[in-house]
C-alpha positions, 0 to 999 in steps of 0.5 A: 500500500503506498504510504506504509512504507517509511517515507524516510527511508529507515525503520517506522517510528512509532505512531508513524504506521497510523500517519501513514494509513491516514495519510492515503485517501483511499484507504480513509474513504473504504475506513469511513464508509464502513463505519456505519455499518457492513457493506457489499464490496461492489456498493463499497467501490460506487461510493467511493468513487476515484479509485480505479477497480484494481487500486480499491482492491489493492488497498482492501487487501492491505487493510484485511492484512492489518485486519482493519477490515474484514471481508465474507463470502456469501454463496450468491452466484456469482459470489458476494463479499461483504465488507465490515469494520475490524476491531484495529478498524474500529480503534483507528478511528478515533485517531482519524478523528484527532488527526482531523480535528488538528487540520481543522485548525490548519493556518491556511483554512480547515482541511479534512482528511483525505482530501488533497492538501490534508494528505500532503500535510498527513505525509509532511507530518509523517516525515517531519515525525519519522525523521526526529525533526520535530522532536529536535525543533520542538525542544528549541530553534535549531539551524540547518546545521545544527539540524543536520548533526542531529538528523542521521537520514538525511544529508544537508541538501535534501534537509534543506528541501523537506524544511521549505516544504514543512514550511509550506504546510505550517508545521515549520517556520524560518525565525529570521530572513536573510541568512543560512544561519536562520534557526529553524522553529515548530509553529504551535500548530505543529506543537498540537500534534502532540495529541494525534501523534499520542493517539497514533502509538496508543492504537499502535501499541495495543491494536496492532503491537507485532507490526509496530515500532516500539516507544523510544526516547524519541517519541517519548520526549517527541510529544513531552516537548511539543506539549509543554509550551502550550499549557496554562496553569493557574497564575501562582504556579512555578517551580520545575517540573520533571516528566520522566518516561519508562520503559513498559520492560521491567528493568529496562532503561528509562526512555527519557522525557522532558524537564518544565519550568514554570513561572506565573502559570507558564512554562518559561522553559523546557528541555529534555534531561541529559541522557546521564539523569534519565536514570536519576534526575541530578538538577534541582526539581519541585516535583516529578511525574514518573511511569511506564510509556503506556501509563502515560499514553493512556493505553490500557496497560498489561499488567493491570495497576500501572500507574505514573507515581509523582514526588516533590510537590504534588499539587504542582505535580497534577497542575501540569498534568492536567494542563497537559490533559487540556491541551489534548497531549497526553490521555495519562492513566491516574497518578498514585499520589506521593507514593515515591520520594525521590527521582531515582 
């Protein structure tokens, strides 16, 4: 199916294989015209419309593969399919929802998914995602050089090129005209697909977890980042907050996550912590939300009981993540209370 392949060239990052499902037109139109209900394979085809009969049914293939759909045979002569939502198809949906309810916003006009422009943006998204540029722009403005060091798949000129076109969808902006050295920045736009990429690696991981990349540092601080200049907090509240992430593998090495410092009920600044304090925090902090990737998500967690633990200053702890929640970044299971005093 074109779309999942990596537009980047290496392996998918997680949330990317959502992108790229809801980047194809066709693809959303089959999604959407079986969510109300079964539907013959030939009646499915009329209403769809632009597709021709051999692509359509490249594509059913494709999403019976991922079983998205499902398709029966009825013992007409000649025989009938027909075609039904699965269950990865069904829980795919609310992401496409998420996913169109941030183009709706888009800075040029409302896009709606599958339509032209909005699968422009849906792949300029995906590769903006999958390369780690936008974890890399979402935690400060950065040059192309800077960029290129950071950015392992692509060389400078081709870097050069993919940032022209983030720019043209409003995902990207140049901060400063007139020289090669203008650091490159995220548009709060851009910074709102926290909330689809989040939503893109919880169907991931639970609905088709075998074909999914997994969480790494990456994703983990990629979302973290992006959110955190977005939210708002009642106006006494300051102080520095840790937002650290962990492996779902007991025992295995923290995944990172994000360091917020607030001032006035706004974030003043925001990093990642330096990959020698993902295991213990060594900075002065407030407070500390810690968990499992999948605490933090929100997917429905296995084992039963994962739960992200706080510590420090609790009160300030659930302000920030409810100011997350708000923002639509992160959908966190609840939080145990200070259960565990310290960072390490």
């Amino acid at each position: 199916m074109p779309g999942l392949n990596d537009p980047v060239g290496g392996r998918l990052h997680a949330g990317g294989r959502a992108l790229l499902l809801l980047a194809d037109p066709i693809s959303v139109s089959i999604l959407r015209q079986l969510a109300s209900g079964p539907m013959e394979s030939t009646e499915l085809l009329e209403r769809i419309g632009f597709a021709s009969r051999s692509t359509y049914f490249e594509r059913m293939r494709d999403l019976e593969r991922l079983s998205l759909i499902e398709r029966t045979r009825r013992g007409d002569v000649p025989p009938i399919a027909e075609c039904r939502l699965g269950r990865h198809g069904k829980r795919l949906l609310p992401v496409a929802t998420h996913l169109e309810a941030w183009l709706a916003n888009a800075p040029e006009g409302p896009l709606k998914l599958g339509d032209a422009y909005a699968t422009a943006t849906v792949k300029a998204l995906a590769v903006a995602w999958g390369s780690t540029l936008l974890r890399w722009l979402a935690e400060e403005p950065r040059t192309l050089t800077e960029l290129e060091q950071l950015v392992q798949v692509f060389g400078y000129r081709k870097l050069e090129r993919i940032l022209r076109e983030l720019a043209k969808t409003g995902l990207v902006e140049r901060l400063a005209i007139g020289s090669r050295a203008s650091p490159y920045g995220v548009t709060d736009w851009a910074r709102r697909t926290a909330g689809p990429l989040t939503a893109a690696m919880r169907w991931e991981r639970h609905e088709i977890a075998k074909r999914s990349a997994s969480v790494t540092w990456i994703e983990a601080e990629g979302v973290l980042l992006l959110a955190l200049p977005l939210v708002e907090l009642p106006a006494d509240a300051c102080g520095t907050c840790a937002l650290l992430v962990d492996s779902d593998t007991p025992r295995a090495e923290s995944l990172g996550g994000a360091v917020v410092r607030l001032s006035n009920g706004r974030p003043i600044s925001w990093s990642a912590p330096k990959r020698t304090e993902r295991g213990t925090l060594q900075r002065e902090i407030d407070c500390w939300v810690r968990g499992p990737a999948l605490a933090w998500f929100g997917a429905r967690a296995k084992p039963p009981g994962l739960r992200l633990r706080t510590g420090g200053d609790t009160a300030l702890a659930k302000q920030v993540m409810t100011a997350l929640r708000e923002v639509g970044s992160l959908r966190p299971q609840p939080l145990t209370g200070d259960a565990v005093r310290s960072a390490s």
